[in-house]
Steps between C-alpha positions, in 0.01 A plus 500: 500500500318773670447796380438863719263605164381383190325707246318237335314482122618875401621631135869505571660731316907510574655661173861366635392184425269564250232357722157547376266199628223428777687308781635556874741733653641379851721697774672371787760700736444809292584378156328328209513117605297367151331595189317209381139330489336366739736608840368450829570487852485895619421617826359808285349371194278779229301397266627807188285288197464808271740683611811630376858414723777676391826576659469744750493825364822748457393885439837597421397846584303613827571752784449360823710665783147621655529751773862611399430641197209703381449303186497112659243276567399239693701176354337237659112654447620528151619173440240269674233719293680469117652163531882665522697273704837687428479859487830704352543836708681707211683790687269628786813456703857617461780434711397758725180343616551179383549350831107599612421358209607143578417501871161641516355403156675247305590305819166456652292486153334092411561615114839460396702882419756518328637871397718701283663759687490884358842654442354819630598497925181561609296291238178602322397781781270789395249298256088568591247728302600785664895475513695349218892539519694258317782383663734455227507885486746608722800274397637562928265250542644225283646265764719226335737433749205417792310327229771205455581522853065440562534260216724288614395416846127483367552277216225280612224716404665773341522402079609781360525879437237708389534896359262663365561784205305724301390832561240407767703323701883663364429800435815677337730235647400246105695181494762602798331312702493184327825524473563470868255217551653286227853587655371385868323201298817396358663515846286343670405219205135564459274635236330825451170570528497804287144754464424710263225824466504790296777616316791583526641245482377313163408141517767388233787728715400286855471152329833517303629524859357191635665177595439150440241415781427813559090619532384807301130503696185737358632359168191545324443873600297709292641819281709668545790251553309179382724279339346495187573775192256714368431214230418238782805300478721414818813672528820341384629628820210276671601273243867463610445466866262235513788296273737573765293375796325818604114427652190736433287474794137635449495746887181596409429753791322852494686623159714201351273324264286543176300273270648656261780428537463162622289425182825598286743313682276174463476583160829508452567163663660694829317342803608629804750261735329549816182681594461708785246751691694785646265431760514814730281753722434731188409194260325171721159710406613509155587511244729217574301346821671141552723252324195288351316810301861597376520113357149534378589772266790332358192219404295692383721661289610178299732318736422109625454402835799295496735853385314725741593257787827412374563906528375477839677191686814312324631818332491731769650216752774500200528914508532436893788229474245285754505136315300378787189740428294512195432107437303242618818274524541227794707603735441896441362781682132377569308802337211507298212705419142426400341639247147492308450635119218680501278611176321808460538862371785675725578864515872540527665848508871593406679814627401726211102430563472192239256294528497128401207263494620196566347144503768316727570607893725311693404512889728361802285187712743455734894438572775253662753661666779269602246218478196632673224647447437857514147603448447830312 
């Protein structure tokens, strides 16, 4: 058989499959053809001895509608760069400009987008250093009516709805407009991406509200409204949701995560489900910066290489309710990402001004799109 590409001699590391092994990765007509030893025939063969191939990278938490709103960024500049070959727009858009959205970014973008869509009309629209209105506060803006209607048609990309509480981005208007989402959710038959800032409203409140399959992101947000007690222990509330089927996504962003907190969570045996960057204008110089350095972290603070990718490719494909991403499986989307482990002593920051030595950093080498190469 011949193959478009073959990715030959690399670590392969698919935690679907519980792949972890030196041996080949093939691609032909966009998908993954083979994983085995010793494949060849490729118009495009690379030589990735090591290397690290994973599944191509899901951030289950970016914002990417550059040029429409103030706080997107370049998707595709951003993905060849940090080895993201699915990037997760979480709300940029609502219904009202959702249409823009699809035609002039996520329609003309190499990187796969997929999106949430805000239950506020006009999306997340006054976010930059110098203006900062949350659109959850005026509830005239919730829109749940044109946000199945959007939906609907754009089921394609669209894979959910996202709100975001708290008094940053709710203001007075507390859990109201969760409550709308999840209605609108239920409607329409998709989860909620729900976040969460300052209080009000409390962490334990906005969780109890959550469905199976439904996302709490900036789950591991530092005080107040961590989701830990004053004693360190997660909250039964926490506790609770993640029985039911909730997922904590990491979001990590310009104010959603602490090593702190994290450290307590692992402690506790609470690993996230998926981990994200809240990759945005305000936080791609850090503290978040990119997908990798978010994963890097999570290493450094205790998690394996298999757990931090697992939280970064087959869960969030899971969270997305896209089968066909996330795995190296034959006959799959034909992502992956390349990736080298570097040693060292690395200076990572978290949004309170912690800083963590570590001794691990993951760094992106390269990534298949729909079975070709894309150099970074």
């Amino acid at each position: 058989m011949t193959y478009d590409l073959i990715l030959k001699n690399g670590r392969v590391i698919d935690p679907a499959s519980e792949t972890d092994r030196v041996t080949d990765v093939a691609f032909v007509g966009g998908k993954v053809a083979a994983v085995g030893d010793n494949l060849n025939g490729a118009e495009d063969s690379r030589d990735v001895a090591g290397l690290i191939v994973t599944p191509g990278l899901i951030d289950l938490h970016t914002h990417v509608y550059w040029g429409g709103t103030s706080l997107g960024i370049d998707a595709d500049d951003f993905c060849r760069r940090n080895g993201v070959t699915t990037s997760v727009d979480t709300g940029s858009a609502g219904p009202g400009n959702f249409a823009g959205f699809r035609k002039h970014v996520i329609e003309t973008a190499q990187a796969r987008i997929l999106a949430y869509l805000n239950i506020s009309f006009a999306g997340i629209y006054g976010f930059s250093r110098r203006v900062m209105v949350g659109e959850a506060q005026d509830l005239r803006l919730m829109a749940p009516d044109d946000c199945i209607e959007v939906a609907d048609k754009n089921r394609d990309v669209i894979v959910g709805i996202k709100v975001r509480i708290g008094r940053n981005a709710g203001g007075a208007s507390g859990l109201a407009p969760l409550e709308i989402a999840l209605q609108a959710a239920d409607e329409v038959g998709m989860p909620v991406m729900c976040h969460i800032d300052f209080p009000p409203p409390n962490y334990a409140d906005t969780v109890a509200m959550l469905r199976p399959g439904d996302v709490l992101t900036h789950a591991f947000r530092p005080f107040p409204n961590a989701p830990l007690s004053a004693q360190g222990k997660v909250l039964p509330q926490v506790l609770d949701a993640r029985k039911r089927g909730v997922l904590f996504d990491i979001g990590h962003g310009m104010g959603s995560f602490a090593f702190k907190t994290a450290r307590a969570m692992l402690a506790n045996g609470f690993l996230p489900d998926t981990i994200s960057s809240d990759v945005h204008a305000l936080s791609i110089n850090g503290p978040a910066f990119d997908q990798t350095t978010t994963m890097s972290k999570f290493l450094c603070l205790g998690m394996s290489l298999m757990e931090v990718v697992r939280a970064s490719t087959i869960n969030a494909a899971r969270a997305l309710h896209r089968p066909e991403l996330g795995a190296l499986t034959p006959g799959g989307v034909g992502d992956a990402t390349i990736l080298t482990l570097e040693d060292g002593r690395h200076d990572y920051v978290d949004v309170v001004g912690e800083h963590l030595i570590g001794a691990k950093r993951i760094m992106s080498k390269g990534v298949v799109i729909g079975g070709r190469w894309r150099h970074p």
